[in-house]
C-alpha angles and dihedrals in degrees: 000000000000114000084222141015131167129165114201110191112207130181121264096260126114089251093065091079095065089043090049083049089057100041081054095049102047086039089062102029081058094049088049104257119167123251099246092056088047095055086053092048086050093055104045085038089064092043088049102045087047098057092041083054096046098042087035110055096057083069149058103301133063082208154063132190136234123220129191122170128155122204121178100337091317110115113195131191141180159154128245117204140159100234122120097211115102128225124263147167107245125202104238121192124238086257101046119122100197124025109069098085085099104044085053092051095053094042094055094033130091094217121340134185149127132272129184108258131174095337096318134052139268117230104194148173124222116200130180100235118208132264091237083069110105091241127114 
């Protein structure tokens, strides 16, 4: 059974990814997570709600939906939108200005992927989270 586990449902608008930073943060600065681990979160979090809000919006809902949930030392967090497309790393050239969210992600995850969820799919991150972190 997670240690943790919130859901935070935001409208479909660009601000919402500033507004999905600062749910995560106070989510995991509240369950105890390090700040290291927190800085990491931050970063895929914005990667991941850009992309929900991107692939989402050309579909059926005006929002997504933010997950956090920590298990054993294991944070995960995601982003559920309505869009059909898949995820996908892109390779995106020196001079592109979009397609490199993914590659990040994989780059600073553990483990990452996408999972169908509530009609639409979950894209999420999976980090090893110190044992400094509160949790346990």
């Amino acid at each position: 059974m997670p240690q943790a586990r919130h859901a935070y449902q935001l409208p479909n608008h660009p601000e919402s990814v500033g507004r999905a930073r600062r749910w995560v943060r106070a989510m995991l600065t509240a369950d105890g997570c390090c700040e290291d681990a927190i800085d990491t979160a931050l970063l895929i979090m914005s990667e991941l709600a850009t992309n929900g809000l991107i692939h989402g919006s050309q579909h059926r809902s005006d929002t997504i939906t933010i997950v956090c949930e920590v298990d054993s030392h294991i944070l995960t967090i995601g982003v559920i939108d309505y869009g059909s497309g898949q995820p996908a790393i892109l390779d995106a050239g020196e001079d592109a200005e979009f397609g490199r969210g993914l590659a990040l992600v994989e780059d600073m995850a553990d483990d990452w992927g996408q999972e169908s969820c509530d009609g639409g799919k979950l894209v999420y991150a999976r980090l090893k989270l110190p044992q400094d972190c509160a949790f346990a």
